[in-house]
C-alpha positions in Angstrom: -1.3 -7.4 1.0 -3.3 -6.8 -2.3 -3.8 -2.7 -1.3 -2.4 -0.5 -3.4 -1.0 1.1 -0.4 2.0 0.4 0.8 1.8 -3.1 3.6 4.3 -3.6 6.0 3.7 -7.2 7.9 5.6 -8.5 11.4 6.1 -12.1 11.3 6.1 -12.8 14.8 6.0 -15.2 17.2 4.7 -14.3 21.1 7.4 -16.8 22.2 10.0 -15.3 20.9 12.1 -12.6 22.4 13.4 -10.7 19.6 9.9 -10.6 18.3 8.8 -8.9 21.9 11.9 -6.7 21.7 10.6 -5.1 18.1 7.4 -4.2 19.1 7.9 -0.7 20.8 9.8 0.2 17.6 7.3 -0.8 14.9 4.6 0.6 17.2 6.5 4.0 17.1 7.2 3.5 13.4 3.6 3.1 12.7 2.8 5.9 14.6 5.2 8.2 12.5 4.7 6.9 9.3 0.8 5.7 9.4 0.4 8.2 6.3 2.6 6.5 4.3 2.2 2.8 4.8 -0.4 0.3 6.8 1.0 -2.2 9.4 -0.1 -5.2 10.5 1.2 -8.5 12.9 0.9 -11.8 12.3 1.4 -14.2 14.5 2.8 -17.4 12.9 2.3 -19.6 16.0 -1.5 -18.7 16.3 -2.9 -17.0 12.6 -2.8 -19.4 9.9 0.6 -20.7 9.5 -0.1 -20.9 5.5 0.3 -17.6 5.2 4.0 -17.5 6.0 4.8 -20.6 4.5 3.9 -19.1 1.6 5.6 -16.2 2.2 8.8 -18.4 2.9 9.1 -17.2 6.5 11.5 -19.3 8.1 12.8 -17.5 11.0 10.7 -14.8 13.6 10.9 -11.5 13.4 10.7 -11.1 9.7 9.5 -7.6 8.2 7.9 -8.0 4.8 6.9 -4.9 2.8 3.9 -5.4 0.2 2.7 -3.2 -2.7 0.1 -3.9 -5.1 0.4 -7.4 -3.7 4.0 -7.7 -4.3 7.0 -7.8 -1.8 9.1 -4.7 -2.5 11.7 -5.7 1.0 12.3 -8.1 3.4 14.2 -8.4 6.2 14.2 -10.7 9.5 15.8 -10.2 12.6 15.8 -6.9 15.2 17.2 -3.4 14.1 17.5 -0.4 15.4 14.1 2.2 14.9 16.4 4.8 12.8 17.8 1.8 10.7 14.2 0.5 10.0 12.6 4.0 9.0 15.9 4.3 6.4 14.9 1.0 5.4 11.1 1.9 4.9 11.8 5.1 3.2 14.0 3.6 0.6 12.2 1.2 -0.2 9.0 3.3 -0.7 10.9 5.9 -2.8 
C-alpha cells in the first residue's frame, strides 16, 4: 500500500458470492493492466481482519485503490469489467 506504484486491493470474503463472482473480472483486469498498477486480495475472513478495519471495510467486495500509501478510489460491490477499467483509468489519470 506504501509503493509508489499504483495498489489496487480486493476485500473479499471466500464465503461470499459476489466476492466469487468478481474474480474472473479482476483476474482479467490484472492481466490487462499489470503495467499500470499491482493487485492484490485480501481475504477479510482469514488475513488479519485489522487491516480492513482500518481501512473502514464494512461490506465484501470492496475495491480500494492505493498510491503513495494513500486511497485515491473506492468502491464495493460487483461491476461490470468495462465499468471497472473506466473506473481504474480515471482514477490513475
Amino acid at each position: 500500500m506504501q509503493s509508489s506504484r499504483p495498489v489496487l486491493i480486493d476485500f473479499y470474503s471466500a464465503q461470499c458470492p459476489p466476492c466469487r463472482s468478481l474474480v474472473p473480472v479482476l483476474n482479467e483486469l490484472s492481466s490487462e493492466m499489470g503495467e499500470l498498477l499491482s493487485f492484490y486480495k485480501f481475504d477479510v475472513a482469514s488475513d488479519d481482519y485489522k487491516i480492513a478495519s482500518e481501512h473502514n471495510v464494512k461490506s465484501v467486495p470492496t475495491i480500494m485503490v492505493f498510491r503513495d500509501g494513500a486511497v485515491i478510489g473506492q468502491r464495493t460491490g460487483i461491476a461490470a469489467k468495462s465499468e471497472l477499467r473506466r473506473w481504474i483509468f480515471d482514477l490513475l489519470a
